[in-house]
C-alpha positions in Angstrom: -143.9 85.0 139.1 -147.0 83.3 141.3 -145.8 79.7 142.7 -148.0 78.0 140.2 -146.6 79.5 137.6 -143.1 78.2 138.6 -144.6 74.6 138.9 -145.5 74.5 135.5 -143.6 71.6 133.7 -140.2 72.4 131.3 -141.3 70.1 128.6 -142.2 71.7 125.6 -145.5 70.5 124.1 -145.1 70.6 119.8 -147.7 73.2 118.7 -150.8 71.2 117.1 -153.0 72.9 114.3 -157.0 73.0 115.2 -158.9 70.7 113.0 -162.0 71.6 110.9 -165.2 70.0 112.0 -165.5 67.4 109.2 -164.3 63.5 110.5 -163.6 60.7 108.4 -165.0 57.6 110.1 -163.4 56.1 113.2 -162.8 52.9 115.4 -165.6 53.8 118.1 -166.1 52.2 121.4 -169.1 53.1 124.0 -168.4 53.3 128.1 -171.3 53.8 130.1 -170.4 56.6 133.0 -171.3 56.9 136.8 -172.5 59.9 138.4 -169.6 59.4 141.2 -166.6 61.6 140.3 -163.2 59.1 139.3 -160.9 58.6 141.9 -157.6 60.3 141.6 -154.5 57.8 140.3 -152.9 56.4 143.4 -156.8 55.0 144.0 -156.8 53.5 140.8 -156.7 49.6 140.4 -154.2 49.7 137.5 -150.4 50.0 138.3 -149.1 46.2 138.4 -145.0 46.4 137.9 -146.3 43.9 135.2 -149.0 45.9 133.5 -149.2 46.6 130.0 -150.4 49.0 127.9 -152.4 46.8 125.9 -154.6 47.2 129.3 -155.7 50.4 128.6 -159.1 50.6 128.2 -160.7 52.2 124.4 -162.3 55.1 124.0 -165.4 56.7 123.8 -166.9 57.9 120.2 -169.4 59.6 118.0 -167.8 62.2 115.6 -170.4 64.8 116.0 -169.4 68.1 118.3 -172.8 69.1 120.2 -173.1 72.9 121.2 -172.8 73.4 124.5 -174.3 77.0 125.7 -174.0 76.3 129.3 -170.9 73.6 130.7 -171.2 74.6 134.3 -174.9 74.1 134.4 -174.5 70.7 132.4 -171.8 69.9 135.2 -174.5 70.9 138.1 -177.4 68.5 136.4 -174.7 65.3 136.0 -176.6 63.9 133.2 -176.0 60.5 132.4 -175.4 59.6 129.2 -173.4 57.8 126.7 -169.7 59.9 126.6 -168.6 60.0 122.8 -165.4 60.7 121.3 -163.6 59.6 118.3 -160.4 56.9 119.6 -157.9 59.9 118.1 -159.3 62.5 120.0 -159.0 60.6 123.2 -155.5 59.6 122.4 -154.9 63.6 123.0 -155.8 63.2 126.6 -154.5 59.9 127.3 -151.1 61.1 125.6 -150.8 64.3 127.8 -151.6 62.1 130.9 -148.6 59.8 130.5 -146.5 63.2 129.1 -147.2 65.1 133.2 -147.1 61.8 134.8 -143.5 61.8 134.1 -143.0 65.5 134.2 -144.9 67.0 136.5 -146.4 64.1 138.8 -147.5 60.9 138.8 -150.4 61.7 141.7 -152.3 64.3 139.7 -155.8 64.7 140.3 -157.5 65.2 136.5 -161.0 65.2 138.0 -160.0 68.4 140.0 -157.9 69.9 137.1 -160.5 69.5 134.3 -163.3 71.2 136.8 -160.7 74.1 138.1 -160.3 75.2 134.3 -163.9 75.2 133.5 -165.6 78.8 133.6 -168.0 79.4 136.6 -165.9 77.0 139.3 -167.5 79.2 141.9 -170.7 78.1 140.9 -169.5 74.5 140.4 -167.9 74.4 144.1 -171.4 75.6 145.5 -173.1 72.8 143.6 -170.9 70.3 145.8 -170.1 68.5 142.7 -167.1 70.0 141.5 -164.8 68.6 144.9 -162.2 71.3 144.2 -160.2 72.9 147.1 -161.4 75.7 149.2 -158.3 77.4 149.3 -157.3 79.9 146.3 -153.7 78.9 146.1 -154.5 75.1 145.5 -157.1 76.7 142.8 -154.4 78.7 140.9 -152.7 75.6 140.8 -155.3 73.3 139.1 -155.5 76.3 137.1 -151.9 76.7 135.6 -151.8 72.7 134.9 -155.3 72.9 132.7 -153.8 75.5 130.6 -150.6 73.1 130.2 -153.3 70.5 129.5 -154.7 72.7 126.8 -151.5 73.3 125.5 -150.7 69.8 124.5 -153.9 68.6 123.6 -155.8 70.1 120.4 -159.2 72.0 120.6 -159.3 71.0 124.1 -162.2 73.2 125.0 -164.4 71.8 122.3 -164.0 68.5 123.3 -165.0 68.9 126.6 -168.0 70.6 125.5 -168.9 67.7 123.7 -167.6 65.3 127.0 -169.8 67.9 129.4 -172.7 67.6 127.1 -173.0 63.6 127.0 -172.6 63.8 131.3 -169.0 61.5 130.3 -166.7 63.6 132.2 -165.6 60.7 135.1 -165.0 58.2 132.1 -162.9 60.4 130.3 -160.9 60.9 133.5 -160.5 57.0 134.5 -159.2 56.8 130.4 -156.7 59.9 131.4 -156.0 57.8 135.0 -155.3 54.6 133.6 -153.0 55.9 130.6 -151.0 57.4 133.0 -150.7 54.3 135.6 -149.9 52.5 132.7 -146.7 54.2 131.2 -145.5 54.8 135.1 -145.7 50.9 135.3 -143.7 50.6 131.9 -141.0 53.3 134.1 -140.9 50.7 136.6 -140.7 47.3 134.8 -138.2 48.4 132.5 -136.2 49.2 135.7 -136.8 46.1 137.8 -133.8 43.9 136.7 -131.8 46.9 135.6 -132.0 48.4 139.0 -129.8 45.5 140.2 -126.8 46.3 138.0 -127.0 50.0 139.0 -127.2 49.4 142.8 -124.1 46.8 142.4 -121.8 49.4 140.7 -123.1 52.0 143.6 -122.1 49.4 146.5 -119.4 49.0 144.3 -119.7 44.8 144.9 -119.6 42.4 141.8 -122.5 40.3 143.8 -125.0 40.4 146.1 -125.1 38.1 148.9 -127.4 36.3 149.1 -127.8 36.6 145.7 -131.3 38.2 143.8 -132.8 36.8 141.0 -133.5 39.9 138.4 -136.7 38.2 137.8 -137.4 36.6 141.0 -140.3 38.0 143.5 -139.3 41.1 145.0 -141.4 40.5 147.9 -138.9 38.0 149.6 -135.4 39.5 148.1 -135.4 43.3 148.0 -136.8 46.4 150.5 -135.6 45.3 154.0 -135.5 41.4 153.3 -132.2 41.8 151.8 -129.1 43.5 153.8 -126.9 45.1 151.2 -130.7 46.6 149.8 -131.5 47.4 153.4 -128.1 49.8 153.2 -129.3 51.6 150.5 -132.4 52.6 151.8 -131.3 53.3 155.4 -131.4 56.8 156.2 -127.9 58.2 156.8 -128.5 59.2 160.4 -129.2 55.5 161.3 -126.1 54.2 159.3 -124.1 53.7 162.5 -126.5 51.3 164.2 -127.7 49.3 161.1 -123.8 48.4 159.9 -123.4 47.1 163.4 -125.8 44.4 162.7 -127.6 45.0 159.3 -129.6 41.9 159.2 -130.8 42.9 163.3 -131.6 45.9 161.6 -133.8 45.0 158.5 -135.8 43.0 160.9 -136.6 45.6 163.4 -137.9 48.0 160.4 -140.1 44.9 159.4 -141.3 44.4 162.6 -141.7 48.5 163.2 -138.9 48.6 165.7 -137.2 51.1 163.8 -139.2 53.5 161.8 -138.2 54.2 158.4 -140.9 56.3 157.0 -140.6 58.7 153.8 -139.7 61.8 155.6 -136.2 60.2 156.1 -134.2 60.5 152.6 -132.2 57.2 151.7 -128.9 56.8 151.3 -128.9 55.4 147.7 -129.7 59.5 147.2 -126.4 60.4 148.3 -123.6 60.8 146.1 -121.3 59.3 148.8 -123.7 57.1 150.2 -124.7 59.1 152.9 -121.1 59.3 154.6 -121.2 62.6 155.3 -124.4 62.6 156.6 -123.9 59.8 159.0 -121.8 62.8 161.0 -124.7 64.8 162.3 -127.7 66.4 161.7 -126.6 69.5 160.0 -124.7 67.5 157.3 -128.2 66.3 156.0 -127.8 67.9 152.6 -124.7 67.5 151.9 -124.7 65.7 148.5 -128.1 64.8 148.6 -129.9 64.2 145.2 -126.9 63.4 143.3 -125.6 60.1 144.2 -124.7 57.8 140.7 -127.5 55.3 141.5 -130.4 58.7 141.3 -128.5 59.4 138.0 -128.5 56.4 136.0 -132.1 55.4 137.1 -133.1 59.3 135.3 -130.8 58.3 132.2 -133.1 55.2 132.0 -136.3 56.6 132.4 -135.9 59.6 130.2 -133.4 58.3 127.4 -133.7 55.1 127.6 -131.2 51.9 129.0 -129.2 51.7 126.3 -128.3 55.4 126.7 -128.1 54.4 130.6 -126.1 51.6 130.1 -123.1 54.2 128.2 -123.5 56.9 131.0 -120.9 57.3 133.8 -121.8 60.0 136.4 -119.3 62.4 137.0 -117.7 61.9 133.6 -119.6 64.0 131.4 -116.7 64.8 128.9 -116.8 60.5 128.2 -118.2 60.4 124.0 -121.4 58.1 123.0 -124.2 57.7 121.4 -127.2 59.1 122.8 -129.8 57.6 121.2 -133.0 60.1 120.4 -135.6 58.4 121.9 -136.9 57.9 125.4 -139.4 60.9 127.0 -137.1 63.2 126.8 -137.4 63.4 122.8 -141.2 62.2 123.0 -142.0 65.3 124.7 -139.1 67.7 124.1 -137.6 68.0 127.4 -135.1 71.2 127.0 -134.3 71.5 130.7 -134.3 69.5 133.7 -136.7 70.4 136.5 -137.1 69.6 140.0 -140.1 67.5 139.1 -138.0 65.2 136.6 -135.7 64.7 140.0 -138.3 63.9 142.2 -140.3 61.3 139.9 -136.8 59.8 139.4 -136.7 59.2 143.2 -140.0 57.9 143.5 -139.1 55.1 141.2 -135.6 54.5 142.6 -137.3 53.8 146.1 -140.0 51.5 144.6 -137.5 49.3 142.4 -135.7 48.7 145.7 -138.5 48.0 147.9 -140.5 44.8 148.3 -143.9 45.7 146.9 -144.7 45.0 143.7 -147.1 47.6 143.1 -146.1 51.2 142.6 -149.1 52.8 144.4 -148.4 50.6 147.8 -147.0 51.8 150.5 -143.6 49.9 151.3 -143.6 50.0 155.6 -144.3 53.0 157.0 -143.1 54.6 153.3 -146.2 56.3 151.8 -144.9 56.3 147.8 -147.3 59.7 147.3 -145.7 61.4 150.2 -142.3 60.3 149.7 -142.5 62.3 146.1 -143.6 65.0 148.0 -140.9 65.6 150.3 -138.5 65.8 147.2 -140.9 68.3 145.7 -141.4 70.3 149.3 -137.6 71.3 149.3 -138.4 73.3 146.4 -141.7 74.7 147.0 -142.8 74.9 150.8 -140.9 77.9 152.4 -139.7 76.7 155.7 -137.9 73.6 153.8 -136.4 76.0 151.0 -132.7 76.3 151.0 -131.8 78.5 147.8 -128.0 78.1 147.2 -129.1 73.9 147.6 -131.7 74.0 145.0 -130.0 76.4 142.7 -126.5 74.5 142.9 -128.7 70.9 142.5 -130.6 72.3 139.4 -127.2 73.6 138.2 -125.4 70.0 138.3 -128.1 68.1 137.1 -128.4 70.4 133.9 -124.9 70.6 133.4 -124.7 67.0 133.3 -127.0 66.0 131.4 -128.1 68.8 129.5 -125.8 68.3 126.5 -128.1 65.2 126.4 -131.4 66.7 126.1 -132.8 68.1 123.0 -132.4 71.6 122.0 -135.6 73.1 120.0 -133.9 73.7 116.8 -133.2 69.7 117.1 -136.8 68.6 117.8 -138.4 71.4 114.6 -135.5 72.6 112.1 -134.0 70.5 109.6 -130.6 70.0 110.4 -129.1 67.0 112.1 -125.8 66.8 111.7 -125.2 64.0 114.4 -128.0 61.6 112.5 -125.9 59.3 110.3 -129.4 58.1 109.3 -130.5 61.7 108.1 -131.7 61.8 104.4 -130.9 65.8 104.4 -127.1 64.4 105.4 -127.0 62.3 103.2 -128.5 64.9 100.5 -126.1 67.4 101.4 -122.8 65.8 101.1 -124.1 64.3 97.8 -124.4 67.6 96.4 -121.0 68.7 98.0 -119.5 65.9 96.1 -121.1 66.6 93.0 -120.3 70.2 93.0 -116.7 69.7 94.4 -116.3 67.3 91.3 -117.8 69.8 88.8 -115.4 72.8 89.7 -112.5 69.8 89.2 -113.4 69.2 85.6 -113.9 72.8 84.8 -111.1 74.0 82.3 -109.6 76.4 84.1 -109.7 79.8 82.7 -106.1 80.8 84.2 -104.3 79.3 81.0 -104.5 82.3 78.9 -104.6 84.9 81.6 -101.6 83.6 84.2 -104.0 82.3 87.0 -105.8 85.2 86.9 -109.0 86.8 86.2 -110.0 90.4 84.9 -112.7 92.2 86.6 -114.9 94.5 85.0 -112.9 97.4 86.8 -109.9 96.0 85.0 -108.5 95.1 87.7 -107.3 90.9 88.1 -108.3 89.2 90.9 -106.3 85.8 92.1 -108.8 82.8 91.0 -109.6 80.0 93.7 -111.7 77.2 92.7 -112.8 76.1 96.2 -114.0 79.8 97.0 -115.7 79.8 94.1 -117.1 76.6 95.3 -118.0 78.3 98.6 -119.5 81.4 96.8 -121.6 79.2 94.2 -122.9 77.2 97.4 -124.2 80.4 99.5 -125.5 81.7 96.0 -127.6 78.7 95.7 -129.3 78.6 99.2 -130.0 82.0 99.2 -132.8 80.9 96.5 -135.8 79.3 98.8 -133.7 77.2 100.8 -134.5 78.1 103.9 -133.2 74.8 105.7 -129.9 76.6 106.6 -128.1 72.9 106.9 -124.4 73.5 107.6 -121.7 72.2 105.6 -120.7 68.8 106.5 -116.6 67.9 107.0 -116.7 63.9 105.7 -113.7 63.6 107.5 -115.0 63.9 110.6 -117.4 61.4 112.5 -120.6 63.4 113.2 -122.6 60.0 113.9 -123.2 61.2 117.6 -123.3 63.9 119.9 -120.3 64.4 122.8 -120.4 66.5 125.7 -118.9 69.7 125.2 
């Protein structure tokens, strides 16, 4: 398997059915384009920790599909026109942006992707328009994330012809940007009061002193400004000098006395806090990436803070309600990756720094390159330890994989933990009714001894609830293919446990 092929994200996209080429009429809205290519995401204006999606900008429109004999050449000449496209089809490509923001990464460069999966990139990267990497390897990465592009949004190709044809390709990419700054804004305002609760139980303090206001300015209260924050983003190797003096401490990294940069791993990453790390160098990964804190900030981002507000790390036999909603039942999630870890890092370091914007770097902490050195133990050779990765990807899935959907859940029919489910509901009504049926049956057993005679002559004992049991598989072996088990009304199905 090439590298880019492992990258490729663990969500499962819901296959969508190609549409014919008649449109009914649509909401349409007209964006002029420049000839200037869009600037990836982290140079975006849009990512306010108080941005909304009503921000997102509309679409572009006209129903009609032009044929387009030539895209590179179109691509070469830049035209400038007009883009067009109806508000739904748009939607497509504004969805799947927010869908690998969250799953693959939240820096991704759609101008480059959308231009590697075009035909004739050699001749696009000759043209100096294209700005695509030199290098093949980067290539056959742009490469394998256009066809996961494709594989989430319908006709793809067809659309872009029409995008190429009306010179629109940089406004469909600041649409695509700006979806996807927006829902990793969402991430992080949902998380900004939250994160004080989680980072309390992790100290393992009732308050913190001075006290933080959970909607007060985090530019004065939290990063290095506040001590008890300031220990959770130290870097374990520098533990003994800042719990010396921690407040001497905070204000040597604001003044740059002491460097804390993003090649240095916080504590709040370590399931103990970073005590064993403190010892020395080659204790560095010892429980990195599973410390309680990392954990309930991915419960909340992926199922939701409800669902994070039940979950205990390290107690995955505890029984709840997870409640089916979040991204990881918007886009299927059937296994945690590496990249769902890393993006859950990225936003555990912002919500404790000081800057309010996502895309700012907090000190000499670059957020871009402090999501890619979670993402480099896993992909860049000389930082690869196998038995850590595979063990990390192990206890992540184990713990919250009875959590995540399975695919039979997200397509088939049955739903046994949905209290809410009308097939439930539909099921044990029949059960009742046939239960009650076979009860006021006159039983044939009075004139033959509780017995019946087989056409063999031979009697056979008679019990009502097998024949119940018979008469029910009878019946959906006739077209009902929804293969719903039966339901025991005595027990409480209303929500899934961990096994």
């Amino acid at each position: 398997m090439s590298r880019a092929a492992s990258k490729k994200t663990k969500s499962k996209g819901a296959r969508t059915k190609s549409r014919g080429t008649m449109k009914s009429k649509s909401k349409t809205t007209q964006v002029a384009c420049s000839t200037e290519p869009s600037p990836p995401p982290n140079k975006q204006p849009e990512g306010n920790d108080n941005s909304s999606e009503e921000e997102e900008g509309d679409g572009h429109v006209n129903s009609k599909r032009k044929p387009m004999s030539n895209i590179t050449k179109s691509l070469i000449n830049k035209r400038q026109r007009r883009v067009s496209l109806p508000e739904s089809d748009l939607e497509y490509f504004r969805s799947a942006a927010r869908r690998f923001s969250a799953t693959y990464s939240p820096y991704i460069d759609w101008y480059q992707v959308i231009y590697a999966g075009l035909e004739h990139v050699d001749d696009l990267i000759e043209s100096g328009h294209a700005y695509l990497p030199q290098d093949q390897a980067s290539l056959d990465t742009l490469k394998e994330l256009y066809k996961e592009l494709a594989s989430v949004v319908p006709d793809m190709a067809s659309l872009l012809e029409q995008v190429v044809d009306n010179g629109a390709v940089d406004g469909l990419i600041t649409s695509m940007n700006l979806a996807a700054s927006t829902a990793i804004s969402q991430d992080i305002r949902e998380l900004k009061s939250s994160i004080l609760v989680y980072a309390r139980e992790h100290l393992e303090i009732e308050h913190f002193s001075p006290p933080i206001k959970e909607d007060g300015s985090k530019a004065d209260t939290r990063g290095w400004h506040h001590p008890q924050i300031g220990r959770l983003l130290c870097t374990p190797i520098k533990l003994p000098k800042f719990l010396k003096n921690p407040e001497q401490f905070c204000t040597l990294v604001i003044e740059g006395g002491i460097r804390i940069n993003h090649q240095q791993f916080p504590s709040c990453f370590y399931q103990d806090g970073g005590a064993a790390a403190l010892q020395g160098k080659d204790f560095v990964l010892e429980h990195l990436l599973r410390s309680q804190l990392l954990a309930k900030v991915f419960v909340n981002i992926y199922f939701g803070k409800a669902t994070a507000d039940d979950f205990t790390d390290g107690e995955p036999e505890s029984r709840f309600r997870v409640k089916r909603s979040g991204k990881a039942y918007r886009y299927n999630i059937q296994e945690i990756t590496y990249r769902h870890i890393a993006y859950t890092s990225l936003l555990l370091r912002h919500s404790l720094s000081a800057s309010d914007d996502w895309r700012s770097d907090d000190g000499a902490v670059v957020k871009q390159s402090a999501f890619d050195a979670v993402i480099a133990l896993f992909e860049i050779p000389k930082l690869m330890d196998e038995e850590f990765n595979t063990q990390l990807l192990k206890e992540w899935n184990e713990m919250f994989g009875w959590m995540l959907p399975t695919g039979e859940e997200a397509r088939g029919l049955s739903s046994d933990d949905d209290e809410d489910s009308s097939l439930n509901m539909i099921q044990a009504l029949v059960r009742r009714k046939r239960n009650a049926a076979i009860a006021n049956t006159p039983s044939s057993s009075k004139s033959s001894g509780n017995t019946t005679s087989t056409g063999s002559g031979h009697k056979a004992n008679h019990d009502p609830n097998r024949s119940c049991d018979h008469m029910s598989s009878r019946d959906t072996s006739h077209g009902d293919s929804t293969n719903i088990p039966p339901t025991d009304n005595s027990v409480d199905n209303s929500a899934p446990v961990a096994p």
